[in-house]
C-alpha positions as CSV (number, residue, x, y, z in Angstrom):
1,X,41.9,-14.9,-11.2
2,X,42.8,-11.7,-9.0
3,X,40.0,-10.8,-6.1
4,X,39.3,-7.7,-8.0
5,X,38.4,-9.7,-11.4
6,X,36.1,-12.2,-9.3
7,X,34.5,-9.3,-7.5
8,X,33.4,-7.7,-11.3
9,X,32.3,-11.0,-11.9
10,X,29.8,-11.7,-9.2
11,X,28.5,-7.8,-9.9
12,X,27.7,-9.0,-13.8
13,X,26.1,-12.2,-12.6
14,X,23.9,-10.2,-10.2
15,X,23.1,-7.8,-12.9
16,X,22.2,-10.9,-15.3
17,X,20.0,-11.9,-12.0
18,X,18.3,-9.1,-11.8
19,X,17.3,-9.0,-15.7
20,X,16.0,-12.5,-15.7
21,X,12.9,-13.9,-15.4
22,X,12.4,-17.0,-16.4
23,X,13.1,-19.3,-13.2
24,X,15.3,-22.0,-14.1
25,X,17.4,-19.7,-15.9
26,X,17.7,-17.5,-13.0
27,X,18.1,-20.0,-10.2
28,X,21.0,-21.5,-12.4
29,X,22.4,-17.8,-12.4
30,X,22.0,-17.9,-8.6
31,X,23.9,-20.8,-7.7
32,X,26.7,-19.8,-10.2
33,X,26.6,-16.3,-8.2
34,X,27.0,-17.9,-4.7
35,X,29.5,-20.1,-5.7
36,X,31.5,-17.5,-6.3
37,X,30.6,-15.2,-3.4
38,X,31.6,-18.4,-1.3
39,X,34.9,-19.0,-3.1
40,X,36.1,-15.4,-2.9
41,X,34.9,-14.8,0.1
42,X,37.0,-17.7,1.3
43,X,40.1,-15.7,-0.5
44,X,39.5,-12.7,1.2
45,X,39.4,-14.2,4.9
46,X,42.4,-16.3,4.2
47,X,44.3,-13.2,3.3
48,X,43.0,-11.2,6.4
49,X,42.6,-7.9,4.8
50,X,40.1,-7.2,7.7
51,X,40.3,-7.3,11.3
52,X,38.5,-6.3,14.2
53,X,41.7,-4.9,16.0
54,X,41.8,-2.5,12.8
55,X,39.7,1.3,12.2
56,X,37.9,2.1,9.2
57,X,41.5,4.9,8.6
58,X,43.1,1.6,8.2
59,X,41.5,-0.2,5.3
60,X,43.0,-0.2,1.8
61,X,40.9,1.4,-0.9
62,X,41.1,-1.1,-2.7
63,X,39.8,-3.5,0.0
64,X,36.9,-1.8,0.9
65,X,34.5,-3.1,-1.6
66,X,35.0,-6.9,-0.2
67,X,32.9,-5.9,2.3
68,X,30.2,-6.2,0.6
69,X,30.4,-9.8,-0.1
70,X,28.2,-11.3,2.8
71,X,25.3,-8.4,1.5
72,X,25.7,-9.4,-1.7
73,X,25.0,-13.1,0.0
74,X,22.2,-12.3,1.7
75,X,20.7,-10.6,-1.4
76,X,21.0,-13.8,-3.4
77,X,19.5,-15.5,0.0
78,X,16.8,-14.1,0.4
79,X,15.2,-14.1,-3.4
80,X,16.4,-17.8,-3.6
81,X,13.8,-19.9,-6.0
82,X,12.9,-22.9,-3.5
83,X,10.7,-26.0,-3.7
84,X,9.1,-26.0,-0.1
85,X,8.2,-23.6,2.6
86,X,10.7,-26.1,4.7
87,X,13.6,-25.0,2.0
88,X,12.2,-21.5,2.1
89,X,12.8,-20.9,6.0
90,X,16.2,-22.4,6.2
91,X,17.5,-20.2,3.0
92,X,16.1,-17.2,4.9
93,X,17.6,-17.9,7.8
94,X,20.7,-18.6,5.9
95,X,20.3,-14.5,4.5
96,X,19.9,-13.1,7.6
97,X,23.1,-14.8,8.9
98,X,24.7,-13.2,6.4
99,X,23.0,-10.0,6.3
100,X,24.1,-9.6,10.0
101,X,27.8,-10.5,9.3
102,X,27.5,-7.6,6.6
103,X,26.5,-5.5,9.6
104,X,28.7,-6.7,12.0
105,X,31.7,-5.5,9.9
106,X,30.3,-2.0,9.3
107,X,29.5,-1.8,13.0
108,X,33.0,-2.9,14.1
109,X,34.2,-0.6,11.4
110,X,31.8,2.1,12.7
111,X,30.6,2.9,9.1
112,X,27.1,3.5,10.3
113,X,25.6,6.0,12.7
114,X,22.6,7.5,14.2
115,X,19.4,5.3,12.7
116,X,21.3,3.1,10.7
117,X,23.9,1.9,13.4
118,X,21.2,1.6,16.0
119,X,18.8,-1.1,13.8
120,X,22.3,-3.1,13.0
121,X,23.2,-3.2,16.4
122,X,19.4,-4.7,17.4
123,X,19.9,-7.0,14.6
124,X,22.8,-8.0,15.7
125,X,21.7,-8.7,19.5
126,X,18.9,-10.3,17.9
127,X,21.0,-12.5,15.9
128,X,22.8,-13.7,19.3
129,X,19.9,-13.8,21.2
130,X,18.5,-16.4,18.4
131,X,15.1,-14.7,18.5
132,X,13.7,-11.5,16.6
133,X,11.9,-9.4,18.4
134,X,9.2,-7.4,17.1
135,X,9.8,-3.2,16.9
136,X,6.8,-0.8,18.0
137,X,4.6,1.1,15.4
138,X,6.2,4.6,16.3
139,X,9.9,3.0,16.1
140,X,9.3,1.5,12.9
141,X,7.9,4.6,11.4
142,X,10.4,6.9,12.2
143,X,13.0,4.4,11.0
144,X,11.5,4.4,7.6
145,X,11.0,8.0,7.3
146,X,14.8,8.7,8.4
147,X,16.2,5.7,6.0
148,X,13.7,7.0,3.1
149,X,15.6,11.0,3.5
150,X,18.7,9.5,3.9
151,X,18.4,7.1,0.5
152,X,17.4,10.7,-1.5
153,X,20.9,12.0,0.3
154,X,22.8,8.8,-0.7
155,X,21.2,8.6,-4.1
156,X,22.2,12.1,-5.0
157,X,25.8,11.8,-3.7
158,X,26.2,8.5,-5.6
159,X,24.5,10.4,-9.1
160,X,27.9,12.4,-8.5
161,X,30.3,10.3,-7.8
162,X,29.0,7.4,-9.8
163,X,28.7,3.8,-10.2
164,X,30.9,0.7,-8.5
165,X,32.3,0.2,-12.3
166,X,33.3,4.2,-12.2
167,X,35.0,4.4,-8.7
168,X,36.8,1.0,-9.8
169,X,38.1,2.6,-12.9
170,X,39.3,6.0,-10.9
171,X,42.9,6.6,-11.4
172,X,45.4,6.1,-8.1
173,X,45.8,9.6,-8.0
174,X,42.0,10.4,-7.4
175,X,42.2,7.5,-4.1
176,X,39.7,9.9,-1.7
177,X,37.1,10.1,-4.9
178,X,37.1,6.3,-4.7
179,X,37.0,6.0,-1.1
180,X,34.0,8.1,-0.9
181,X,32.1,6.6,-3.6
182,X,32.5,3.0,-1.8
183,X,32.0,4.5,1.8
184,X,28.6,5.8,0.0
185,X,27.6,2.0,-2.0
186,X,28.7,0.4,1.8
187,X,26.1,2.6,3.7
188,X,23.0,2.0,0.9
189,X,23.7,-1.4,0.9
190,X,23.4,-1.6,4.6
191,X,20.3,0.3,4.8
192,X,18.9,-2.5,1.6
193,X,20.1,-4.9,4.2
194,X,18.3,-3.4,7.5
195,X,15.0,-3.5,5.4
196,X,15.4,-7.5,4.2
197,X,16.2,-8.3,7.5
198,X,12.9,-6.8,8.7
199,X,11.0,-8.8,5.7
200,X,13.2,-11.7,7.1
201,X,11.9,-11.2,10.5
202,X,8.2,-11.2,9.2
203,X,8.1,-14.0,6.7
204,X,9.8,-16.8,9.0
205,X,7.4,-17.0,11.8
206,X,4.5,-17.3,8.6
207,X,6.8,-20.2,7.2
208,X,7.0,-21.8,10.9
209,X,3.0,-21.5,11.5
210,X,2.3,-23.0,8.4
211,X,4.9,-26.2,8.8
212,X,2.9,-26.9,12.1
213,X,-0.3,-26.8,10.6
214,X,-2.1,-30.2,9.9
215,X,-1.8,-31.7,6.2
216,X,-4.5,-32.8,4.0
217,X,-4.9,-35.9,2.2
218,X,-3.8,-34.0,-0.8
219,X,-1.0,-32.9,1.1
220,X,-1.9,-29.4,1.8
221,X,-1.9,-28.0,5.4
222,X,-5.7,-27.6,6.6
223,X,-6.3,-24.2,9.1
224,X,-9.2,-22.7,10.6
225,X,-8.7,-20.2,7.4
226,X,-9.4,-23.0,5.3
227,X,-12.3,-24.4,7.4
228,X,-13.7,-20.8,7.4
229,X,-13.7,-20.4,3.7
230,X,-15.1,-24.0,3.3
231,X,-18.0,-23.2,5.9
232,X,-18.5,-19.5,3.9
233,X,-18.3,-21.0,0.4
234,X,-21.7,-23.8,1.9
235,X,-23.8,-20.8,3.0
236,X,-23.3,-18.6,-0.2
237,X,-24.5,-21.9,-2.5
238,X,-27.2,-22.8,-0.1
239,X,-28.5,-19.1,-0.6
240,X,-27.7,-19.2,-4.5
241,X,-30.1,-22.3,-4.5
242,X,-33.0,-20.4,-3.1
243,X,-32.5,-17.7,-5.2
244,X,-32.8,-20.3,-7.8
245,X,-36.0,-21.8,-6.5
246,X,-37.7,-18.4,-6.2
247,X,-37.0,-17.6,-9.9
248,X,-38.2,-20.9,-11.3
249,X,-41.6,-19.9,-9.1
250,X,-42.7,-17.3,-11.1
251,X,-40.2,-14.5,-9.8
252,X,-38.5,-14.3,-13.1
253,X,-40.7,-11.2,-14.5
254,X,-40.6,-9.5,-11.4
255,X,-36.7,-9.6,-11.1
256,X,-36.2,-9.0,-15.0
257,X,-39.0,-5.4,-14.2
258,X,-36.8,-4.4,-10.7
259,X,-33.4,-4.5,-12.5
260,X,-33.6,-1.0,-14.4
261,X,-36.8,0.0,-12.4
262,X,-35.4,4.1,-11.3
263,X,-34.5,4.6,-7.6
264,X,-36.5,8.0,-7.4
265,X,-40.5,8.8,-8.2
266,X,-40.4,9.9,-12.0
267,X,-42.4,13.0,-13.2
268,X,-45.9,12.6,-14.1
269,X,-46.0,15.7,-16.2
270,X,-44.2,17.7,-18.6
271,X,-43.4,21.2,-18.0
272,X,-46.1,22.4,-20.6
273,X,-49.1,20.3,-18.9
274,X,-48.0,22.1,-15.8
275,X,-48.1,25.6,-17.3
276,X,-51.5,24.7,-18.3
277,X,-52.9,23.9,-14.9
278,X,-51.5,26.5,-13.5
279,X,-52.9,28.9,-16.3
280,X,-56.5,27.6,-15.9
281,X,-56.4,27.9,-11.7
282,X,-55.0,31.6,-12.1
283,X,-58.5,32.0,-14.4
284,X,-60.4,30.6,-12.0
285,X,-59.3,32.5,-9.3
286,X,-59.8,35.7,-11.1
287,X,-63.7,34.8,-12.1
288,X,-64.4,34.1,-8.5
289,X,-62.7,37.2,-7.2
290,X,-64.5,39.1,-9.6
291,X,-67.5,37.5,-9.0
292,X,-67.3,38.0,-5.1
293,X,-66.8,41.8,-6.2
294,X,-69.7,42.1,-8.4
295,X,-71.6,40.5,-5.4
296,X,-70.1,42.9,-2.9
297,X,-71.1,45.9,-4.9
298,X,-74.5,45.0,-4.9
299,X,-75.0,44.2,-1.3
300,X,-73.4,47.9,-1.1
301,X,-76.1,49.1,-3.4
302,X,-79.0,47.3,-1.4
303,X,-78.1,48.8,2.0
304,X,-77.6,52.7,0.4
305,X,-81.3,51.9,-1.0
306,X,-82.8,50.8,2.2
307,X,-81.0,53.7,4.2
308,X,-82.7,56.5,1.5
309,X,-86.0,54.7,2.0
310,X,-85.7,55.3,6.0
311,X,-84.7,58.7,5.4
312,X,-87.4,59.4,3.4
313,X,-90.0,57.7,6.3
314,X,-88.8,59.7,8.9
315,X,-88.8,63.0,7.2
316,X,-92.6,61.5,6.7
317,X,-93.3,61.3,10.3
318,X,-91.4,64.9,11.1
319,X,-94.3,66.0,8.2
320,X,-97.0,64.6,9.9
321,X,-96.6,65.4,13.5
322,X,-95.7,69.3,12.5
């Protein structure tokens, strides 16, 4: 079987990867996969179509897309169906290795820039260093903003010049249109690879916390989490037991009256027994203002009379004296 025909291969197993489900099935679908990765990755070292004394200029079209092999790895790697959190850390460490060989080659091949070459290369120290170390909020941001404009760029430009399957079936004569289109699957794949690397980084020190927690008798690990909950889940059935007690102490009425009693003071009237009230103090108001205007009019009346009577005295007295 020719490199190219196991390289179609391994892409139709990790299509039938990605469609299944059902776990057994797809773990058996994995380990055919990464047999086959292993063996023609083998192949391609053994013939040395890459080498670190060589530019990207240099490489065959038709090599190009074995470099994808150790992401293709690391893919597999990392979504690996294991029976242990032991099992899980080793086959993640086992992705990242190859995740960073992936990068190593672009790097060396200087495939990448700007962004993407500058989170390969601190993978790659990381990687030699043995030890990940965590990236600041701001850095991490801007990395996923500038990956997230450059996947709409890469997206776009592979829509155009189409899928692996297309540039594989491009006639000789038509060699740039196929170099592009793997140049273009190369630098997606690397950024797919950046970002696992990154979940990588996060999930292993979890898987390492946890393996140095105590076990319980039932073999489970035991954490102040657990504790906490325990402690939590106590209190909230020591105060569903009072709440208990006060119902069976005559509560039960009171509780079953409070549950649709309204939040807000309801009306005490309608509208119509309102108008009514209102009507009968407006008629009110009017008797007594035309009561105090009756009485005004004849407290006017009284003091014209008494004022005529001392008019008339006085005009008496003039009489009188004259």
């Amino acid at each position: 079987m020719s490199l190219a025909t196991a390289f179609r291969d391994i892409q139709t197993l990790l299509k039938r990867i990605d469609g299944t489900t059902e776990p057994s099935s797809k773990l058996a679908l994995q380990r055919e996969a990464l047999s086959l990765i292993n063996a023609t990755s083998q192949r391609v070292e053994s013939s040395g179509l890459f080498s670190t004394n060589e530019e990207v200029d240099d490489l065959a079209t038709a090599d190009i897309r074995y470099l994808l092999l150790p992401a293709y790895r690391g893919s597999i790697l990392s979504s690996f169906i294991t029976e242990s959190r032991d099992q899980r850390k080793t086959v993640l460490l086992a992705a990242r290795a190859s995740f960073s060989a992936f990068l190593l080659r672009l790097v060396q091949y200087k495939m990448l820039a700007g962004t993407a070459n500058e989170a390969a290369a601190q993978i790659l120290d990381q990687e030699r260093e043995g030890e990940a170390l965590p990236l600041d909020a701001a850095t991490v941001r801007q990395r996923k903003i500038t990956f997230f404009k450059r996947r709409k760029e890469l997206a776009a430009l592979l829509e155009r010049e189409g899928t692996m399957e297309d540039a594989d079936l491009r006639e000789a004569s038509d060699e740039d249109a196929r170099r592009r289109a793997w140049l273009l699957h190369l630098e997606s794949a690397a950024l797919a690879a950046i970002d696992d690397v990154a979940m990588i980084d996060g999930e292993v020190p979890l898987l390492k916390h946890a393996s140095s927690l105590p076990t319980a008798p039932g073999g489970g690990a035991v954490g102040v989490a657990d504790r906490r909950r325990t402690e939590k889940a106590g209190e909230l059935l020591q105060g569903l037991r009072g709440v208990v007690q006060g119902l069976q102490h005559g509560e039960r009425q009171q509780v079953r009256d409070n549950v649709f009693k309204p939040s807000h003071i309801l009306p005490t009237m309608s509208v119509e027994q309102f108008g009514e009230l209102e009507a009968r103090a407006a008629a009110q108001r009017a008797q007594r203002e035309e009561e105090a205007a009756r009485e005004k009019a004849r407290a006017e009346a009284g003091r014209r009379s008494d004022d005529e009577d001392d008019d008339a005295a006085a005009k008496q007295k003039v009489l009188v004296w004259s």
